[in-house]
C-alpha positions in Angstrom: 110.8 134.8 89.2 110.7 130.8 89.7 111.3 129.5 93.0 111.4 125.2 93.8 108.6 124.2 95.7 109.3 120.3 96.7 105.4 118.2 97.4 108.0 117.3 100.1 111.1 117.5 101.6 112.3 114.5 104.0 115.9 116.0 104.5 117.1 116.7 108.1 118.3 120.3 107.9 118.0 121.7 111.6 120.5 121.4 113.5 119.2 120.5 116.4 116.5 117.5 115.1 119.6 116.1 113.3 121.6 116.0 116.8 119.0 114.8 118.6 118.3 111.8 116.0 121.6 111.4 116.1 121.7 110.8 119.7 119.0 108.8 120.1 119.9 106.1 117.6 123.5 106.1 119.2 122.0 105.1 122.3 120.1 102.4 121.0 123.6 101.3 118.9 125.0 100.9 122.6 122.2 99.1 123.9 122.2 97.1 121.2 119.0 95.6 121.4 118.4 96.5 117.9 115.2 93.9 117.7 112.3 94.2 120.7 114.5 97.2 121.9 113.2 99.0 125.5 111.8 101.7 123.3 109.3 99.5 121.3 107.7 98.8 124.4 107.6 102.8 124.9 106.6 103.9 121.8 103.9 101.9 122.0 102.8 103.1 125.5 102.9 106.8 124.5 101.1 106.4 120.7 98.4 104.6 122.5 97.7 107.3 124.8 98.2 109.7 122.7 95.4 107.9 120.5 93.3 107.5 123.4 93.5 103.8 123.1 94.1 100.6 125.4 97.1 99.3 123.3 99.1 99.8 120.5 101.2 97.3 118.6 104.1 98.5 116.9 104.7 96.7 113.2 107.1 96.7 110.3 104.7 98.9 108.1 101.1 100.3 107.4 100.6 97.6 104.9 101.4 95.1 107.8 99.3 96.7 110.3 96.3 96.7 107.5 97.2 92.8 107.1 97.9 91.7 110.3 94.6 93.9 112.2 92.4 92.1 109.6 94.3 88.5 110.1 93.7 89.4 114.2 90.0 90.0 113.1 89.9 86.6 111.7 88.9 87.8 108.1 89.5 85.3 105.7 88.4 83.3 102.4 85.2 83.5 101.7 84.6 87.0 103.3 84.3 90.8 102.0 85.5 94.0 103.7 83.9 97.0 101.9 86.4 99.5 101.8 86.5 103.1 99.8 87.8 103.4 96.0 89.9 105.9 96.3 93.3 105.1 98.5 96.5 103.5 97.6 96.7 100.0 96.5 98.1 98.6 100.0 94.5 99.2 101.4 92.7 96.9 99.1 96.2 94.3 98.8 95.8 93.5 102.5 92.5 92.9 102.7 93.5 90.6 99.1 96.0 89.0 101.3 94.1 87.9 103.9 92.3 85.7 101.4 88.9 88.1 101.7 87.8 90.0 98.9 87.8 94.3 99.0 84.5 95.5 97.8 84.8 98.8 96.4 82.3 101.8 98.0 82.0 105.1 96.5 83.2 108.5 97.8 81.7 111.9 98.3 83.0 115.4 97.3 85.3 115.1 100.8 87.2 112.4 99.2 86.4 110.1 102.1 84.4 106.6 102.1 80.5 107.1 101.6 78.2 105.8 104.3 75.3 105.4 101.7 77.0 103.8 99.3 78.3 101.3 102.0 75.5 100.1 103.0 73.9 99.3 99.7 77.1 97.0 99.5 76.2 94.7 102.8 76.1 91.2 102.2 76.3 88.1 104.2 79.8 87.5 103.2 80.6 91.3 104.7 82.5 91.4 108.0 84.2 94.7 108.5 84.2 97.8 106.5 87.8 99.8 106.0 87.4 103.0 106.2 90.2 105.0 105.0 90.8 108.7 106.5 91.9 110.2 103.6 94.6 113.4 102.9 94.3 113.9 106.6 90.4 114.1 107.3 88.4 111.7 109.7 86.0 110.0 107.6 82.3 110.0 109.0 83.1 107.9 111.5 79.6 108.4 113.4 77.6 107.3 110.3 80.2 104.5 110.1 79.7 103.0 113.8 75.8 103.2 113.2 76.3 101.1 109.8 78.6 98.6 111.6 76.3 98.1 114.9 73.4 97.5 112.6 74.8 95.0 110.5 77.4 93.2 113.0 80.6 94.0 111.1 83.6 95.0 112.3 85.2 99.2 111.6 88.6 99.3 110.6 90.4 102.5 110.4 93.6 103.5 108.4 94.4 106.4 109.7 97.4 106.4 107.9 97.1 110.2 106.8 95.4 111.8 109.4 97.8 110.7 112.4 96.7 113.6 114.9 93.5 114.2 113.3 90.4 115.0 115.7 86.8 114.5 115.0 84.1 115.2 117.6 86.8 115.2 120.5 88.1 111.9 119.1 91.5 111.5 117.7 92.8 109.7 114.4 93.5 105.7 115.8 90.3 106.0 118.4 87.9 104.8 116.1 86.9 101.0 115.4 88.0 97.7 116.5 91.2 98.4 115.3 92.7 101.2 113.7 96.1 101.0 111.4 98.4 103.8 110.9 101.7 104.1 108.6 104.4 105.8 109.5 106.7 106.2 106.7 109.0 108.6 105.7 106.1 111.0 104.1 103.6 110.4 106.7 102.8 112.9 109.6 104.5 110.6 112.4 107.1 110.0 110.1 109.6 107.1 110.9 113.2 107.2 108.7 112.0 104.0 107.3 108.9 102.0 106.8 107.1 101.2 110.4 103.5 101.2 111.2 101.4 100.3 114.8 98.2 99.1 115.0 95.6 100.5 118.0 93.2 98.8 119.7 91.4 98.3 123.2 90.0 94.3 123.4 93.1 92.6 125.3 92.5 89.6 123.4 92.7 91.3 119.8 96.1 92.8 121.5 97.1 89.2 122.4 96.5 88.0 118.8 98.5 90.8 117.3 101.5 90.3 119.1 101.6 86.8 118.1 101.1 87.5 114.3 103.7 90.0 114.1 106.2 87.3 115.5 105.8 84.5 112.9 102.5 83.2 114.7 104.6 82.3 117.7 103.2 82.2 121.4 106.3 82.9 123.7 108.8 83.5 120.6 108.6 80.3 120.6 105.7 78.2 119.9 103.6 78.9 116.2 100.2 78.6 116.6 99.5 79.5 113.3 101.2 80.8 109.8 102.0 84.2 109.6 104.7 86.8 108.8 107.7 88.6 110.3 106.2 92.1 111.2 108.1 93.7 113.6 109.0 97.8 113.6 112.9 97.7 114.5 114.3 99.5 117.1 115.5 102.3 115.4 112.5 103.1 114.1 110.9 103.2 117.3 113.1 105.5 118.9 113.0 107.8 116.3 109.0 108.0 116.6 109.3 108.7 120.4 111.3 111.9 119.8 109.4 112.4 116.7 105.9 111.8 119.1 107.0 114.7 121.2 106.9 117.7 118.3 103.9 116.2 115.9 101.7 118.6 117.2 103.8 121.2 116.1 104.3 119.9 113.0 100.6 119.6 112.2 99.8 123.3 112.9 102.3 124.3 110.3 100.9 122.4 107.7 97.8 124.0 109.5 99.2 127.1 109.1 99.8 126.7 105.4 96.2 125.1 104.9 94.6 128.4 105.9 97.0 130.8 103.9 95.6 128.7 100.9 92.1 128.5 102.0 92.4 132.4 102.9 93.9 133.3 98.9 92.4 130.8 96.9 88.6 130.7 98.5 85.5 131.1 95.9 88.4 130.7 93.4 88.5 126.9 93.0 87.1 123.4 94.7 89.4 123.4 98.3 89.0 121.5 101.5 86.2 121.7 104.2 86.7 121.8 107.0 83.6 120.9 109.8 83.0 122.6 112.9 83.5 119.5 114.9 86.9 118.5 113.1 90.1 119.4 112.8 92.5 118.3 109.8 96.2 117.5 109.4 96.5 118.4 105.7 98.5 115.2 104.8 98.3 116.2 101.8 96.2 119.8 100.2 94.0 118.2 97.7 92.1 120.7 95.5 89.7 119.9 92.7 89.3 121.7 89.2 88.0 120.0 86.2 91.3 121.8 84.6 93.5 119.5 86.5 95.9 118.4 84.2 96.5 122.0 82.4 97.3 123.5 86.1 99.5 120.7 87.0 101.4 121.3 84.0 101.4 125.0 84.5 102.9 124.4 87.9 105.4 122.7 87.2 106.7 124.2 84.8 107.0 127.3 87.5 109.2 124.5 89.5 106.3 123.6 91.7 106.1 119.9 92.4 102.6 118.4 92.8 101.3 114.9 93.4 97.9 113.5 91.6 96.6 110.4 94.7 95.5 109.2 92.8 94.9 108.9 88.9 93.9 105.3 89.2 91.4 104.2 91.7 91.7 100.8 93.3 89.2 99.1 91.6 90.9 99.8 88.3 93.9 98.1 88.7 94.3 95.4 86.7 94.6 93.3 89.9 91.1 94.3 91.2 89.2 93.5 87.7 86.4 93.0 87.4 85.9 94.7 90.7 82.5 94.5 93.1 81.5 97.7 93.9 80.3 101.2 93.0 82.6 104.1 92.2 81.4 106.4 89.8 81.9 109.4 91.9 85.7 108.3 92.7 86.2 108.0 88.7 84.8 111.3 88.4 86.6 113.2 91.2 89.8 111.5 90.3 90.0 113.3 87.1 90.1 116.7 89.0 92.2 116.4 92.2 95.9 117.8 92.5 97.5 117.9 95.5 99.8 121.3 96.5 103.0 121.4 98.6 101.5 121.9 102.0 104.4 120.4 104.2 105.9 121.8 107.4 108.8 122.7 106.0 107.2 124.9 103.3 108.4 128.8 103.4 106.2 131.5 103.5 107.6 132.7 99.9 107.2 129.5 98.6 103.2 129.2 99.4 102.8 132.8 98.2 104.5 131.1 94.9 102.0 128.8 94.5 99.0 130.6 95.3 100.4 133.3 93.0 100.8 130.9 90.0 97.3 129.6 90.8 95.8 132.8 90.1 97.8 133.3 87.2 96.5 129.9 85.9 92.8 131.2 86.8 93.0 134.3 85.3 94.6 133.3 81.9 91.9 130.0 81.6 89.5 132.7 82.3 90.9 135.2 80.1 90.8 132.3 77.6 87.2 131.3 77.5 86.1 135.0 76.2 
């Protein structure tokens, strides 16, 4: 038997989403105020709170709010901003962007930034570190703060994948001067389009980033200084305040589906761990088996879609060479990570699918080294 198991599935199937999505983008069509709409201004009030933060600026993307946090930060040429290995290439091209250099740290087996191997990096060039929280888990953000009050440097956050995320009572987007979240289309506060928002609680930080996300302008009108359009549209904003209102649902399915892999597949191959005083999202359901690519392979030819995030590591892109840094941990744990369908919309016959053509894997690699 061969069932289709998407990594994801973006369609709008339910009725009643699709009405209500419907409805809300027809009322800003009426409005019309399709740019700096009324329900910028809301999202923004809710997705702060909900972060437990002063103020949120909404922005065209994650990239942008990566970009523009670190431009409101006042990181520039001539600095560094030690950030992990082992993220998508937007983290280290906005730090690139601001004219700073990214400084590569390693990771541990979590996936997530290592405190240790941050600190060895500390220069006098270093002004913030970017700590990415990575397939949905808080990185060690206490270690982190310690490191950053020590040294004087500044803690960034992409929270990108762990919107909703808790650690020590602490949500995902609490953490840090600033923290930067994306909310694209596969993200877990999922926009139809790219959009992003950027938290904070220094008023004049929140100052600064309204201005950079309007041209550098002061009053719409006046630049003050170069920089780029970054505003979320309308649109997008009111589908992430009726999107806002069921992401805690949302996250204890892929919760849900996190455990019925954890419960199956347990002693039987390298899974996520989960701490006492956390609580995950499962962006994505990264396990780890030196067999990586034969599995992959032997998944999809069941009809089960995986993702690998990712086979190259930031500092290996030809962009980032020769690149400052340490990552031989990220190279070696790159080589053995695959990522599993773990989405909300994922059936209960489909996860039994892929656990079941797990085992199979197992027991025939098993069955193969006699």
């Amino acid at each position: 038997m061969t069932i289709r198991v998407p990594f994801l599935d973006l369609a709008i199937t339910d009725d009643s989403e699709r009405g209500n999505l419907l409805q809300t983008m027809d009322d800003v069509l009426q409005h019309g105020r399709l740019v700096m709409g009324p329900e910028i201004e809301q999202f923004e009030t809710q997705v702060a709170t909900y972060c437990g933060r002063a103020y949120a600026v909404s922005v065209g993307s994650g990239t942008d709010a990566l970009f523009l946090g670190l431009r409101a930060l006042r990181i520039g040429h001539g600095d560094e901003v030690i950030t992990t290995s082992l993220s998508w290439i937007a983290t280290a091209n906005a730090i690139a962007l601001t004219g700073a250099s990214p400084v590569f740290a390693d990771i541990g087996g979590d996936l997530n930034i290592d405190p240790v191997s941050v600190e060895r990096l500390i220069t006098a060039r270093t002004r913030a570190i970017l700590a990415v929280d990575y397939t949905g888990q808080i990185a060690d953000m206490d270690a982190l703060v310690a490191i950053c009050d020590r040294y004087n440097l500044h803690l960034v956050e992409d929270g990108s994948q762990a919107f909703g995320a808790s650690q020590n009572g602490h949500r995902c987007g609490s953490f840090g001067t600033i923290s930067a979240i994306s909310h694209n289309p596969m993200k877990v506060l999922a926009a139809i389009g790219e959009a992003g928002s950027i938290l904070c609680d220094d008023p004049e930080i929140y100052h600064r980033l309204i201005s950079l996300r309007y041209n550098g302008t002061v009053n719409r009108e006046t630049c003050t200084e170069p920089s780029l359009n970054g505003r979320m549209d309308t649109l997008q904003a009111a589908v992430l305040l009726q999107r806002l209102k069921t992401v805690d649902d949302l996250i204890r399915c892929r919760r849900d589906n996190a455990a019925y892999y954890i419960e199956r597949l347990g002693g039987k191959i390298g899974l996520p761990k989960e701490k006492p005083e956390e609580s995950q999202v499962y962006y994505t359901f990264t396990i780890q088996t030196p067999e990586r690519d034969a599995l992959e392979q032997h998944l999809a030819k069941r009809g089960i879609e995986t993702k690998v995030q990712h086979r190259l590591i930031m500092p290996e892109h030809p962009a980032y060479k020769p690149a400052r840094g340490e990552y031989a941990c990220a190279q070696a744990l790159s080589e053995t990570i695959l990522s599993l369908p773990v989405h909300e919309k994922l059936t209960a016959s489909q996860r039994e699918f892929v656990v079941d053509a797990i085992l199979e894997f197992l027991e025939q690699s098993d069955q193969s080294k006699l």
